[in-house]
LORO-373530 format. One line per field, with one value per residue: residue number from 1; x negated, y, z of N, C-alpha, C in turn. Coordinates in nm, 3 decimals, always signed. Atoms other than C-alpha are relative to their C-alpha. Last residue first. Layout:
LORO-373530
nr	c(NUM/...)
n_u	c(X/...)
n_v	c(Y/...)
n_w	c(Z/...)
ca_u	c(X/...)
ca_v	c(Y/...)
ca_w	c(Z/...)
c_u	c(X/...)
c_v	c(Y/...)
c_w	c(Z/...)
END
This chain:
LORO-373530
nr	c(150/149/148/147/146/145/144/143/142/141/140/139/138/137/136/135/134/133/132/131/130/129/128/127/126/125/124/123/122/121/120/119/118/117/116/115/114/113/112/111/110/109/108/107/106/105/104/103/102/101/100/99/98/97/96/95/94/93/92/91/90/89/88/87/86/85/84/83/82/81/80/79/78/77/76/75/74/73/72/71/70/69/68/67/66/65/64/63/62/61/60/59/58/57/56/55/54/53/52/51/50/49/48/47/46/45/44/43/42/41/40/39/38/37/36/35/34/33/32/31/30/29/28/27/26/25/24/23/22/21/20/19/18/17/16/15/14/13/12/11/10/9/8/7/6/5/4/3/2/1)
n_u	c(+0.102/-0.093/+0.055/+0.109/+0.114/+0.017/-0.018/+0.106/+0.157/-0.007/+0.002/+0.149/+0.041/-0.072/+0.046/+0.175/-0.006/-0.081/+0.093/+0.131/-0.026/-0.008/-0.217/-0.040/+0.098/-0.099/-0.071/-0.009/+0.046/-0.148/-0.030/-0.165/-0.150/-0.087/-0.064/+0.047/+0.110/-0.094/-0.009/+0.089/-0.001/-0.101/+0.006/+0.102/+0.011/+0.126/+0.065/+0.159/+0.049/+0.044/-0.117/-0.102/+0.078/+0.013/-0.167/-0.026/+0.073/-0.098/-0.161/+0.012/-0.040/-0.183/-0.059/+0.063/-0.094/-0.080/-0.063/-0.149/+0.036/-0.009/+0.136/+0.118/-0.121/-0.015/+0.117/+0.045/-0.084/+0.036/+0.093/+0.046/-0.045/+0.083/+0.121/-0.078/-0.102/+0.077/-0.065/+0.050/-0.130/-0.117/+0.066/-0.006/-0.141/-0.124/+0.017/-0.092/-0.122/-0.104/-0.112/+0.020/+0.004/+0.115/+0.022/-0.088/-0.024/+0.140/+0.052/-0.126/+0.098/+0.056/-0.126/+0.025/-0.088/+0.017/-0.073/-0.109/-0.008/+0.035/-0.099/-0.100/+0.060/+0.004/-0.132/-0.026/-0.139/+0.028/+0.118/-0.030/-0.067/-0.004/+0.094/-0.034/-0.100/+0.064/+0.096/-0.086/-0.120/+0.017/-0.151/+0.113/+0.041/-0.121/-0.044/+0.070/-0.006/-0.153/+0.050/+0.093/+0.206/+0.003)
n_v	c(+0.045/-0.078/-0.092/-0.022/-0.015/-0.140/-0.083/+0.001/-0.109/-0.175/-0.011/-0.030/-0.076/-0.116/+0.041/-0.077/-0.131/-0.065/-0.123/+0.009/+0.065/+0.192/+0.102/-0.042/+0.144/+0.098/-0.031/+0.041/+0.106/+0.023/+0.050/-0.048/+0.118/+0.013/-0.129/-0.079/-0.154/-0.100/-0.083/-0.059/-0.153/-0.084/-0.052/-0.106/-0.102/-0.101/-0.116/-0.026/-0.019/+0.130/+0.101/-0.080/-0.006/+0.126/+0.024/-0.063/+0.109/+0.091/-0.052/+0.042/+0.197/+0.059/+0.004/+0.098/+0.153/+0.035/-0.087/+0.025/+0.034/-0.144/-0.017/-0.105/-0.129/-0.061/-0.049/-0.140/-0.166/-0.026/-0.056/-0.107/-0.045/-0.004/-0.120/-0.157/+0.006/+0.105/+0.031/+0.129/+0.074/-0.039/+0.057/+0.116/+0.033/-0.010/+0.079/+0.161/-0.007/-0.076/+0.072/+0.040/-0.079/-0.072/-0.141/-0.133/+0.016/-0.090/-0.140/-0.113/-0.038/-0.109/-0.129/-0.055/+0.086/+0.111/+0.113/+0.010/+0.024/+0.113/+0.141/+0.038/+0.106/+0.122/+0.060/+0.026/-0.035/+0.024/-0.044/-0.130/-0.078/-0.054/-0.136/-0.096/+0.002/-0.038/-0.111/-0.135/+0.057/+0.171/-0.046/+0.062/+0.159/+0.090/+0.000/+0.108/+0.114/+0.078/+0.023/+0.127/-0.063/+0.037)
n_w	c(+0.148/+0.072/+0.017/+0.110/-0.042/-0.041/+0.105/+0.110/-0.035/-0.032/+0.148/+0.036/-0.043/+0.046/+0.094/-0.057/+0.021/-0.101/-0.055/-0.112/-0.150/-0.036/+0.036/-0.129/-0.085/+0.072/-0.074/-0.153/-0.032/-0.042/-0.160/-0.018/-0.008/+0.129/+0.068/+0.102/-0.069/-0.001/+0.140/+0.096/-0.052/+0.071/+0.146/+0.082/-0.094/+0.006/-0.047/-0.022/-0.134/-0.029/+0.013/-0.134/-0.114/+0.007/-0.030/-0.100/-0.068/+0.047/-0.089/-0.176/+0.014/-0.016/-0.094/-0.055/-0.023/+0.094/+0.006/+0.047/+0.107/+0.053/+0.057/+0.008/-0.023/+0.133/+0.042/-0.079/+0.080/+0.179/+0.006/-0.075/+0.106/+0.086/-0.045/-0.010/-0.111/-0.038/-0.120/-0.061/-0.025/-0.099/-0.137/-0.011/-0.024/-0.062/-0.119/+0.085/-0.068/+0.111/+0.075/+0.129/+0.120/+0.103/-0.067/-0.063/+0.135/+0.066/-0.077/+0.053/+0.127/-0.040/-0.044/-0.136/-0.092/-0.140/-0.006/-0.025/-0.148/-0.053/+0.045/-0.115/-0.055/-0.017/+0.022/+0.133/+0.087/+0.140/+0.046/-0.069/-0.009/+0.175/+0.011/-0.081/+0.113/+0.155/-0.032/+0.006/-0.057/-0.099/-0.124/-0.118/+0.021/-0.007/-0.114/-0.065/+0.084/-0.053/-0.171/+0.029/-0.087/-0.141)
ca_u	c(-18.295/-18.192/-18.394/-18.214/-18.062/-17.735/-17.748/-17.932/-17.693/-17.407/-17.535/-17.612/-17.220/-17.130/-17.371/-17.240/-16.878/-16.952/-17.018/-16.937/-16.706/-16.789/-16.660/-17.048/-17.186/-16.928/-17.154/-17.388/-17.196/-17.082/-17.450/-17.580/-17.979/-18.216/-18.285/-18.422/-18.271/-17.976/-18.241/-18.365/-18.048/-17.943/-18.230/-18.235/-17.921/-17.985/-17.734/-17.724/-17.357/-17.316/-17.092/-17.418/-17.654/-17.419/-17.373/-17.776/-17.823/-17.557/-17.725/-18.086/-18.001/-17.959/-18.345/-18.451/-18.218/-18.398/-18.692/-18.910/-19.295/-19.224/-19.163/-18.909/-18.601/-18.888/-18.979/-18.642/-18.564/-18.842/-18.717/-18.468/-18.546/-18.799/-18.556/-18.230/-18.505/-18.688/-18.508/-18.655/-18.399/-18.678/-18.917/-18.719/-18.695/-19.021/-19.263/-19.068/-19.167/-19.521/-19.705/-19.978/-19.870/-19.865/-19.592/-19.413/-19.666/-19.768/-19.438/-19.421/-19.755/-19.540/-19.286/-19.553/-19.408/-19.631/-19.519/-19.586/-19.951/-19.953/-19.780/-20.003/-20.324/-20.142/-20.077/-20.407/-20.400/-20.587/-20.587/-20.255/-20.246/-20.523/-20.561/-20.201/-20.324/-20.671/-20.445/-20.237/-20.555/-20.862/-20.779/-21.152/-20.978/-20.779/-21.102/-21.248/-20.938/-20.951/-21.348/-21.288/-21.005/-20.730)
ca_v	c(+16.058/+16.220/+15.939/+15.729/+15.748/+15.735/+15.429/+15.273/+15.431/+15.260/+14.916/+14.944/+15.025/+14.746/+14.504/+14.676/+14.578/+14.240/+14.073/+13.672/+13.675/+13.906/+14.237/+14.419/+14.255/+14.513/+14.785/+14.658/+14.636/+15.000/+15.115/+15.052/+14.941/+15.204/+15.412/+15.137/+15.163/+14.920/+14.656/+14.644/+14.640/+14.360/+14.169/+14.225/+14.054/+13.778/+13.582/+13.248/+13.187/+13.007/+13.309/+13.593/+13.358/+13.361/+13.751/+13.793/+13.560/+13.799/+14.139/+14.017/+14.011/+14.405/+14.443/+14.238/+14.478/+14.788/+14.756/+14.495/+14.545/+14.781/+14.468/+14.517/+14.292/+14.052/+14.063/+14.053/+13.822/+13.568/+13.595/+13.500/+13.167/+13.122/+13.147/+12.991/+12.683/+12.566/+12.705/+12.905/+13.179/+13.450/+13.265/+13.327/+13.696/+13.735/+13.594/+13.770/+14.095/+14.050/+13.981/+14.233/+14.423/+14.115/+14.055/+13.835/+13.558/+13.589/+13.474/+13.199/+13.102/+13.094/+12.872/+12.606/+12.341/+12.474/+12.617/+12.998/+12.898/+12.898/+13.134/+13.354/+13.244/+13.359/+13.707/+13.772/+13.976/+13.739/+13.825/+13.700/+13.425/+13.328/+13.348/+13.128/+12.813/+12.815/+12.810/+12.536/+12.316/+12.213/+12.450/+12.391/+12.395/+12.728/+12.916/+12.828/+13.037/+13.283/+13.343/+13.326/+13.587/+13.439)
ca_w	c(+1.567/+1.979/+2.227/+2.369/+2.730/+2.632/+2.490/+2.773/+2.999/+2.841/+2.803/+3.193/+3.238/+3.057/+3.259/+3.584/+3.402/+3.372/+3.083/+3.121/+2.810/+2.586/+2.570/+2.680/+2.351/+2.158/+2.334/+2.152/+1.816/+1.836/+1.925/+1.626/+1.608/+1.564/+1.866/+2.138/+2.497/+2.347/+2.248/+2.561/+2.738/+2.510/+2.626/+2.938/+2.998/+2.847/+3.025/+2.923/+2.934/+2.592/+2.460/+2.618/+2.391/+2.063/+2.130/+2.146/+1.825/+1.638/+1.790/+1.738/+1.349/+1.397/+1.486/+1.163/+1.027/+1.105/+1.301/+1.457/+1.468/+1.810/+2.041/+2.249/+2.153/+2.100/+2.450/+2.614/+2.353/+2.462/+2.870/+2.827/+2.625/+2.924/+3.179/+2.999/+2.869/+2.531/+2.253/+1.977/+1.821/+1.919/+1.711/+1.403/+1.477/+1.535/+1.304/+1.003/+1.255/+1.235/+1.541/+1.581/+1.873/+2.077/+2.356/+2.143/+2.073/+2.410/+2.503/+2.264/+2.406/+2.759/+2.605/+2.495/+2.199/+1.932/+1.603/+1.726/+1.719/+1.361/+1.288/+1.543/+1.298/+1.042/+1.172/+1.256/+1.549/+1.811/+2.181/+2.326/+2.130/+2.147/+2.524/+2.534/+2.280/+2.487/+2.823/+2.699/+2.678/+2.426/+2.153/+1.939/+1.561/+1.658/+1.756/+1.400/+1.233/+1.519/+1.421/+1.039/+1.066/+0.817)
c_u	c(+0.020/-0.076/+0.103/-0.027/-0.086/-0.119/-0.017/+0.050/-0.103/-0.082/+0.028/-0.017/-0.128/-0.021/+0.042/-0.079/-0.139/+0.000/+0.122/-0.061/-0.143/+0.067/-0.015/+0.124/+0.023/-0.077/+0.153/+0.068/-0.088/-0.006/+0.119/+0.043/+0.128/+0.084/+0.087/+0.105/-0.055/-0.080/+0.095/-0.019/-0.144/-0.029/+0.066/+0.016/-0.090/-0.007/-0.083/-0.054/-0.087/+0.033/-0.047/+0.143/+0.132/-0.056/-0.003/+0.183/+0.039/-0.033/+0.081/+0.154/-0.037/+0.025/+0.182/+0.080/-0.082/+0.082/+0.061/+0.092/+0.147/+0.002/+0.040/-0.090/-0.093/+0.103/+0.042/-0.171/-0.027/+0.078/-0.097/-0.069/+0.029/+0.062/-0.085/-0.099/+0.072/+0.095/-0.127/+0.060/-0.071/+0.104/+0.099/-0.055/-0.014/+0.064/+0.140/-0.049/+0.067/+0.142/+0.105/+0.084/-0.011/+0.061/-0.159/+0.010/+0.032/+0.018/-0.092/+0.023/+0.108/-0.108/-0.083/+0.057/-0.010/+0.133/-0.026/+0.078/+0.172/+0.024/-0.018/+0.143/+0.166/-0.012/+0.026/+0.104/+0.006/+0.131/+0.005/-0.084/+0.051/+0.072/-0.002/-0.100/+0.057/+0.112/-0.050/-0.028/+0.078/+0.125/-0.022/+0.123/-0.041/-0.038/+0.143/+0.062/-0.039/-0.003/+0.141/+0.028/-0.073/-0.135)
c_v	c(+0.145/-0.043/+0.073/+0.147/+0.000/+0.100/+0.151/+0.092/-0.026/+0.098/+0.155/-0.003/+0.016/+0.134/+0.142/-0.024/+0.101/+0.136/+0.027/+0.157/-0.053/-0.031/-0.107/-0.053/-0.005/-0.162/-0.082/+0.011/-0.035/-0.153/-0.069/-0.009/+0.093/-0.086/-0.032/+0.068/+0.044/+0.122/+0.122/+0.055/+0.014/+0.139/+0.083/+0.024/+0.102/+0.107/+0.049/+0.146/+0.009/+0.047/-0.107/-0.148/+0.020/-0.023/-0.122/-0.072/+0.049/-0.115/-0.167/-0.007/-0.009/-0.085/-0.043/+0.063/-0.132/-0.117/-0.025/+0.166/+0.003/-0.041/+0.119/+0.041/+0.153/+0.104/+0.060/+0.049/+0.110/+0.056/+0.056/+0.126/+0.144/+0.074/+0.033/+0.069/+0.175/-0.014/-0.080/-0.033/-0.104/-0.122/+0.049/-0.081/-0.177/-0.054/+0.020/-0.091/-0.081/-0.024/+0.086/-0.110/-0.044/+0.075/+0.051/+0.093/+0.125/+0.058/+0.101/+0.166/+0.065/+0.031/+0.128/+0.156/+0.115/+0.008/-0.119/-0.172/+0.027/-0.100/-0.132/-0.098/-0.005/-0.092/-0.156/-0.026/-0.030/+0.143/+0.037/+0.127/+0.150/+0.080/+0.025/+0.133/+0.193/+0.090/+0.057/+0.114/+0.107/-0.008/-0.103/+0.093/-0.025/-0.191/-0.122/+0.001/-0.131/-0.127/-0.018/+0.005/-0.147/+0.041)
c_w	c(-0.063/-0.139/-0.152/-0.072/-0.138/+0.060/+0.012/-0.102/-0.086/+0.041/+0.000/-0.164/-0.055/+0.013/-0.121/-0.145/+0.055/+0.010/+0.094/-0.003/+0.080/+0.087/+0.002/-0.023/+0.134/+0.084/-0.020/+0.080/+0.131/+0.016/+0.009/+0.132/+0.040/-0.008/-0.135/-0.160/-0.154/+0.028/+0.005/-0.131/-0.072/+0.073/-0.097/-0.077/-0.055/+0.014/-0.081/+0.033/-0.021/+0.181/+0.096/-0.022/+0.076/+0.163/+0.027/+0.068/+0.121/+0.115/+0.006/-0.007/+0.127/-0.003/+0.020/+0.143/+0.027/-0.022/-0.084/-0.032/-0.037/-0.162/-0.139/-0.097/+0.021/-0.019/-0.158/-0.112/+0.026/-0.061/-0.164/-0.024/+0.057/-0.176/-0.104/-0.001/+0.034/+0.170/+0.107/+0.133/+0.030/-0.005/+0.120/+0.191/-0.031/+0.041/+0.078/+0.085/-0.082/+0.018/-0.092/-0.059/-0.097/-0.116/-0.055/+0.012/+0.003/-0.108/-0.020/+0.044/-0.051/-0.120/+0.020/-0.014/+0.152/+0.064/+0.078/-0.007/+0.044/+0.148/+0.022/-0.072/+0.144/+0.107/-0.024/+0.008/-0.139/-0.076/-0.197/-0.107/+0.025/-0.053/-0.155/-0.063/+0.100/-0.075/-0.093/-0.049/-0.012/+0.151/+0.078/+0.089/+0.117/-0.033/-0.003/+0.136/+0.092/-0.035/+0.070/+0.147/+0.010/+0.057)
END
């Protein structure tokens, strides 16, 4: 653990602290750590750092707190570049589950559909739910078609 995160995580005095650490820090520990708070937008951070490892991730992705916020934390991890391979294909299951509830994530399936290694016959299997709509369908379709040639 970086000494200077480490000590940073004993002197968190609000949100904010738990957030700039987040953002900032790339020890991996120290963002396990901070992933097992309670604050949505640290989750976020979490996320949208290069240095989160991708067994962080996917667990943190299936955290609940609200539609917007949960959302919003696929879209990210659906992005982030640490995930590949079947860490990205265990989005697909959590994704479907989501889209069943109603929750839209929307993004998130178009994010993971823009990137190259996940299957497309299973996203485009996330467009048959119930609640996609055919603009949704459509935008699964251009993502795919929009990636890049492996």
């Amino acid at each position: 653990m970086d000494p200077d995160d480490a000590e940073a995580l004993r002197h968190l005095h609000d949100p904010g602290d738990h957030k700039r650490l987040a953002e900032r820090t790339s020890d991996p520990e120290v963002l396990r750590r901070l992933a097992l708070g309670e604050y949505s937008f640290v989750w976020h951070a979490i996320a949208g750092n290069a240095a989160a490892p991708a067994d962080l991730l996917v667990p943190l992705a299936a955290r609940r707190h609200s539609t917007w916020n949960d959302n919003c934390l696929l879209r990210l991890v659906a992005a982030h570049p640490a995930l590949t391979g079947a860490e990205l294909d265990g989005l697909v299951p959590l994704l479907a589950a989501r889209l069943e509830e109603g929750a839209r994530p929307y993004a998130a399936v178009l994010e993971l559909a823009r990137r190259p290694e996940p299957s497309a016959g299973p996203l485009r299997g996330l467009g048959r739910l119930p609640g996609a709509s055919a603009r949704f369908r459509r935008g699964i379709d251009r993502a795919l078609a929009a990636r890049p040639v492996r």
